[in-house]
PDB file as gemmi writes it, atoms N, CA and C in Angstrom:
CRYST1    1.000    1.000    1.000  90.00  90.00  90.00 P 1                      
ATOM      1  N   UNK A   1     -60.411 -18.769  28.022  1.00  0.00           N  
ATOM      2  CA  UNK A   1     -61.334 -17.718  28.374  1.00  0.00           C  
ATOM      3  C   UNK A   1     -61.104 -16.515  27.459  1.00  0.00           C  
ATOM      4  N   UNK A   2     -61.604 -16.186  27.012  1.00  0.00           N  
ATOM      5  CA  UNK A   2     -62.316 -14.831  26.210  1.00  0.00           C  
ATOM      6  C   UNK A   2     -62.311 -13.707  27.166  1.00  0.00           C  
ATOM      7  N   UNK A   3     -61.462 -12.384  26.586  1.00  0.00           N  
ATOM      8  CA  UNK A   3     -61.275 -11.116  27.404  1.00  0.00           C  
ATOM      9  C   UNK A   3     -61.405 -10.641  26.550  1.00  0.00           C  
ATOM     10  N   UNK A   4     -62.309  -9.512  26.476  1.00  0.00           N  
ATOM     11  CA  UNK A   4     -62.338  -8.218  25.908  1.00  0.00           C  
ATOM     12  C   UNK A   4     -62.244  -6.706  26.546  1.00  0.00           C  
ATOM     13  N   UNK A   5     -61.635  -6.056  25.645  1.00  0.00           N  
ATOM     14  CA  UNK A   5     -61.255  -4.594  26.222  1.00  0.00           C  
ATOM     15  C   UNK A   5     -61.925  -3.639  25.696  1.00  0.00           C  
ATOM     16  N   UNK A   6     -62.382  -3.081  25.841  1.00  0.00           N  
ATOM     17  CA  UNK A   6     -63.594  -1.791  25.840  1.00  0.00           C  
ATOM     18  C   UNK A   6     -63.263  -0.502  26.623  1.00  0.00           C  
ATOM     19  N   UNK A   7     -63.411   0.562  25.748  1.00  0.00           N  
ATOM     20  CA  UNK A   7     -63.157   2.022  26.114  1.00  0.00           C  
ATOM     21  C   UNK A   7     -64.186   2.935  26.489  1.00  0.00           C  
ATOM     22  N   UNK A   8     -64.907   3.243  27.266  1.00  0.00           N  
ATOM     23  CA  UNK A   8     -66.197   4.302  27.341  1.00  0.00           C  
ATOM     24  C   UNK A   8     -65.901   5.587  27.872  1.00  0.00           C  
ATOM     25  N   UNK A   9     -66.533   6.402  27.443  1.00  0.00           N  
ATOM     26  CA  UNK A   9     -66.819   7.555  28.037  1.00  0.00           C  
ATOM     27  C   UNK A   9     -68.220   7.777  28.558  1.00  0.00           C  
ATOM     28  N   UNK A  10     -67.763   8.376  30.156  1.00  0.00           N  
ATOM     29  CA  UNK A  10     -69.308   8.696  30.964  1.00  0.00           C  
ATOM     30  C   UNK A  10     -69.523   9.808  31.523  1.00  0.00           C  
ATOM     31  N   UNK A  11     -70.751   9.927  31.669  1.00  0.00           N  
ATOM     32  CA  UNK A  11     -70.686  11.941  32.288  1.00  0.00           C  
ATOM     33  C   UNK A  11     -70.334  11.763  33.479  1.00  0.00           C  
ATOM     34  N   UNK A  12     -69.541  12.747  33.958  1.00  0.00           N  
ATOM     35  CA  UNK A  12     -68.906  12.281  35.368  1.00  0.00           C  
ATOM     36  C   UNK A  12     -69.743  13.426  36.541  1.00  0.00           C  
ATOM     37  N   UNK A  13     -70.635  12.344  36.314  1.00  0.00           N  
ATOM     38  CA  UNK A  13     -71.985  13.338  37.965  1.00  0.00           C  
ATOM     39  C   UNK A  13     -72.106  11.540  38.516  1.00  0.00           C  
ATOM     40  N   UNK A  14     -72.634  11.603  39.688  1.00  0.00           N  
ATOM     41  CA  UNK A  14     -72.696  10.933  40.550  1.00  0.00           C  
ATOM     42  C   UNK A  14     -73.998   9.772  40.119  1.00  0.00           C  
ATOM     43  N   UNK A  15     -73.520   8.375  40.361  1.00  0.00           N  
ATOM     44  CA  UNK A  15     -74.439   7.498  39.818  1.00  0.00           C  
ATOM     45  C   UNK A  15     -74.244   6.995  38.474  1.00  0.00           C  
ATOM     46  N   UNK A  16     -73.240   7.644  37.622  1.00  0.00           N  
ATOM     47  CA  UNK A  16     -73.286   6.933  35.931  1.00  0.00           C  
ATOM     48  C   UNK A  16     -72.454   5.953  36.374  1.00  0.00           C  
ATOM     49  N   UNK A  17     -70.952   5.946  37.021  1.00  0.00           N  
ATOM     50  CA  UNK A  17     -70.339   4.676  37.103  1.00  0.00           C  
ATOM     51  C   UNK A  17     -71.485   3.194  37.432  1.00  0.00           C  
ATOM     52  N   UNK A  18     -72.308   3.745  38.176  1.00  0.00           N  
ATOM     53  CA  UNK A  18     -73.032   2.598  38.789  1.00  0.00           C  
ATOM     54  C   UNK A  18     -73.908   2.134  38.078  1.00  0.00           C  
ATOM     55  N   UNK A  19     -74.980   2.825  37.170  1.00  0.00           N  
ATOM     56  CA  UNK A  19     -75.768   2.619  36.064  1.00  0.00           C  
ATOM     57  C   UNK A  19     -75.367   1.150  35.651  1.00  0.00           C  
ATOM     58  N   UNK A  20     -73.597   2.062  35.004  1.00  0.00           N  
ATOM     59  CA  UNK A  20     -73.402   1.092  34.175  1.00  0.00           C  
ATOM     60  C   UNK A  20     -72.808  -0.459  34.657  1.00  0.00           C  
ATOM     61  N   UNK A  21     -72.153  -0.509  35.383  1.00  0.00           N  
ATOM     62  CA  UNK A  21     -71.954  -1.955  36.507  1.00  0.00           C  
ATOM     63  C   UNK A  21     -73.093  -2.737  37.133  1.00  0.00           C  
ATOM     64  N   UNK A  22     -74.324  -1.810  37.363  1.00  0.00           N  
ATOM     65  CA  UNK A  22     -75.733  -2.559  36.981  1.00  0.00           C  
ATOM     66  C   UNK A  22     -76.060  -3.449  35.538  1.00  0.00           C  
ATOM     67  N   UNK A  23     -76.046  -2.410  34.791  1.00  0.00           N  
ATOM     68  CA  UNK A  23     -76.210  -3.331  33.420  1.00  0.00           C  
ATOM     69  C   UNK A  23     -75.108  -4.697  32.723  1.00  0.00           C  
ATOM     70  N   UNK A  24     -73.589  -4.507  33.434  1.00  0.00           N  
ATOM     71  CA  UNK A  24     -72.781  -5.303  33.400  1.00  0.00           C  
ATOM     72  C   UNK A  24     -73.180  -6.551  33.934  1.00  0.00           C  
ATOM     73  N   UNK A  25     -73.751  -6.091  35.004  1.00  0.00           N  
ATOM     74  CA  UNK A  25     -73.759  -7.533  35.875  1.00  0.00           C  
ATOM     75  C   UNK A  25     -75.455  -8.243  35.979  1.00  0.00           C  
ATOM     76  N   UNK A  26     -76.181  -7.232  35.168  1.00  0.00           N  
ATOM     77  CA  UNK A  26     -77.531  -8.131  34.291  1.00  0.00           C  
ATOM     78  C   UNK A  26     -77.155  -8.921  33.573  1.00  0.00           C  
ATOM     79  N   UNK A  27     -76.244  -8.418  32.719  1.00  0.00           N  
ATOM     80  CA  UNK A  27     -75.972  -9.105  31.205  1.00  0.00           C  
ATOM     81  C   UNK A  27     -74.712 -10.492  31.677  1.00  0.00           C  
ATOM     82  N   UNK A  28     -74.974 -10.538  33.039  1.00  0.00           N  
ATOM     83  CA  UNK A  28     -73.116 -11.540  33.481  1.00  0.00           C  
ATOM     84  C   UNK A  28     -72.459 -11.480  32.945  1.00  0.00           C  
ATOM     85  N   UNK A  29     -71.949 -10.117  33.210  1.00  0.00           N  
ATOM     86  CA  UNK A  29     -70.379  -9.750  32.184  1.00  0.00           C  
ATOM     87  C   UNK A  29     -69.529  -9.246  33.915  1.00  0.00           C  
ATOM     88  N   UNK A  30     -68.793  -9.907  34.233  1.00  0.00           N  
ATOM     89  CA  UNK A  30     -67.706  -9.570  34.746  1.00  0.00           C  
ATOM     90  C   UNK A  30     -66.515  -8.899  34.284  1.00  0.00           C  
ATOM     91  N   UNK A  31     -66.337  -7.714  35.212  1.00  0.00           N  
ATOM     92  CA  UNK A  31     -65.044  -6.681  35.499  1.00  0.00           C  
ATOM     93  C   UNK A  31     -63.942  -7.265  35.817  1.00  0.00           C  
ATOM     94  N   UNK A  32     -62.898  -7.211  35.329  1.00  0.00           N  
ATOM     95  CA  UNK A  32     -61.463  -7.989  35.740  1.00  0.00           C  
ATOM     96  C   UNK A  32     -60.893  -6.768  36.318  1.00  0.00           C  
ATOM     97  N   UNK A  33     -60.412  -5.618  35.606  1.00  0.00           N  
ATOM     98  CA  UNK A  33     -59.729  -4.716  35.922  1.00  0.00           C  
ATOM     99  C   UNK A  33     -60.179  -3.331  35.341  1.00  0.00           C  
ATOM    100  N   UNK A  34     -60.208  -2.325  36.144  1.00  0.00           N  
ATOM    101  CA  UNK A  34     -60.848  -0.942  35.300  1.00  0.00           C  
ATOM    102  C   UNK A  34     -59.683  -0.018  35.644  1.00  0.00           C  
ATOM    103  N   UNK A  35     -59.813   1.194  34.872  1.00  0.00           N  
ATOM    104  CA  UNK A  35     -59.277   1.953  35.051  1.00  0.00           C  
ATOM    105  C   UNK A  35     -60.029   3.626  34.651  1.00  0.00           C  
ATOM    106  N   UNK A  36     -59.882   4.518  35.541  1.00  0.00           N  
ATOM    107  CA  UNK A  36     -60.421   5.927  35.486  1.00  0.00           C  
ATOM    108  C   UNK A  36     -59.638   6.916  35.178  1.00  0.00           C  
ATOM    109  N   UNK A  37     -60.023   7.699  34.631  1.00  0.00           N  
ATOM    110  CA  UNK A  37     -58.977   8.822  34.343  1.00  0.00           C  
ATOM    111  C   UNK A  37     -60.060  10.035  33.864  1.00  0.00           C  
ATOM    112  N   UNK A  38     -59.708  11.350  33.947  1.00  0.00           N  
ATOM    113  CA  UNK A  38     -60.402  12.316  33.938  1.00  0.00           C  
ATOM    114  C   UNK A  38     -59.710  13.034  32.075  1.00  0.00           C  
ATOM    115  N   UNK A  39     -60.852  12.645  31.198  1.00  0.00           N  
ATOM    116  CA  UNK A  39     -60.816  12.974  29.626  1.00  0.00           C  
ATOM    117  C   UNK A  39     -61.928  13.899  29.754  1.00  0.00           C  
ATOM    118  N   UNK A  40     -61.640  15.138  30.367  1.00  0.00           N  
ATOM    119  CA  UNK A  40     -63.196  15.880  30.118  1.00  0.00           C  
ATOM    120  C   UNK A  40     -61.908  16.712  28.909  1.00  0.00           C  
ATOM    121  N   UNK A  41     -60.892  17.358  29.334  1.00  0.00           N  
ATOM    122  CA  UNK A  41     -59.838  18.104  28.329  1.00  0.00           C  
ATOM    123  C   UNK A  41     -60.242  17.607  26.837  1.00  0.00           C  
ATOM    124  N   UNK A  42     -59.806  15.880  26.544  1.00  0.00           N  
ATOM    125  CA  UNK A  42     -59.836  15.101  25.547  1.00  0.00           C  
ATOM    126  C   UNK A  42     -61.236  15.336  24.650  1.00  0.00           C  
ATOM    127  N   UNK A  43     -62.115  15.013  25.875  1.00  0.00           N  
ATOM    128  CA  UNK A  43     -63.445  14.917  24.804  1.00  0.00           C  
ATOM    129  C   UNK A  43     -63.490  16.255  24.174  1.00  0.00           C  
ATOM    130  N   UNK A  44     -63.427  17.115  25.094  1.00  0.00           N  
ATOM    131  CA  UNK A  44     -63.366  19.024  24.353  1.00  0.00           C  
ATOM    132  C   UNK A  44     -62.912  19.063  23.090  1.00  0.00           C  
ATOM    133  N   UNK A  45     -61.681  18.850  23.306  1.00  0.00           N  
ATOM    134  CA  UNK A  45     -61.012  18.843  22.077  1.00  0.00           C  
ATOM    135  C   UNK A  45     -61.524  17.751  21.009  1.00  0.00           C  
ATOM    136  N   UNK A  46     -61.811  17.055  21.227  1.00  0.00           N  
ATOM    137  CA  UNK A  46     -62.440  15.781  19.791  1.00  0.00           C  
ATOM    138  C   UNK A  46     -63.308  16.914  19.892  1.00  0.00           C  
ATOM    139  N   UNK A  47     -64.949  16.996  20.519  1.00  0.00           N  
ATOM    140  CA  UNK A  47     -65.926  17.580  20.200  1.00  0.00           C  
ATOM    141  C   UNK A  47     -65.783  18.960  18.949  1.00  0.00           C  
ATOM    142  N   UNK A  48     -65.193  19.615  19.496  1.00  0.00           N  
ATOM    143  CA  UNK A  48     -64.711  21.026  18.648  1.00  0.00           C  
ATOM    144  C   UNK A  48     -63.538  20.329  17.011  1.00  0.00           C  
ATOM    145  N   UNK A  49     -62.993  19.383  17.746  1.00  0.00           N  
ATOM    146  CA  UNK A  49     -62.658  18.780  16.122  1.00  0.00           C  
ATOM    147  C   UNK A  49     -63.326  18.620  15.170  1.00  0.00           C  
ATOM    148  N   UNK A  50     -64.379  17.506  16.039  1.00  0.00           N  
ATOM    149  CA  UNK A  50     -65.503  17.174  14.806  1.00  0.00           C  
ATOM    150  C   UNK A  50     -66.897  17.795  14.878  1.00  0.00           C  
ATOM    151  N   UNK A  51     -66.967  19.019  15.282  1.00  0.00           N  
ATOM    152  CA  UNK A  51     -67.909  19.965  15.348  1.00  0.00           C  
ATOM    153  C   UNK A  51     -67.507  21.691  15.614  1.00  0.00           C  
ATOM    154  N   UNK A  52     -67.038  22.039  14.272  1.00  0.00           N  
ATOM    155  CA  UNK A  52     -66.311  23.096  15.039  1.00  0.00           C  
ATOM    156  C   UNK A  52     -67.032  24.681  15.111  1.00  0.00           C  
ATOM    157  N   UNK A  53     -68.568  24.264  14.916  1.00  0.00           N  
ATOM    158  CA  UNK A  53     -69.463  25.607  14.907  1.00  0.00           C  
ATOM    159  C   UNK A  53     -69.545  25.371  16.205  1.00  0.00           C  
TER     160      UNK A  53                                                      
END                                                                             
């Protein structure tokens, strides 16, 4: 069996987690294991890295 690992970032308002587990499970792609964590800090900082006007 074939596993792949994939990283996303989502706007965190109510309903994007689900969007996207809709479109997962159109396409029959099963979730094994997820994990959440709060990168709003992270993205800031990339954003202003690679955009710093």
């Amino acid at each position: 069996m074939v596993r792949t690992e994939i990283s996303l970032f989502l706007k965190n308002v109510p309903g994007e987690l689900g969007k996207l587990t809709a479109l997962l499970g159109e396409a029959k792609i099963n979730i094994d294991a997820i994990t959440i964590q709060d990168a709003s800090s992270y993205v800031r900082e990339l954003f202003k890295e690679y955009n710093p006007n």
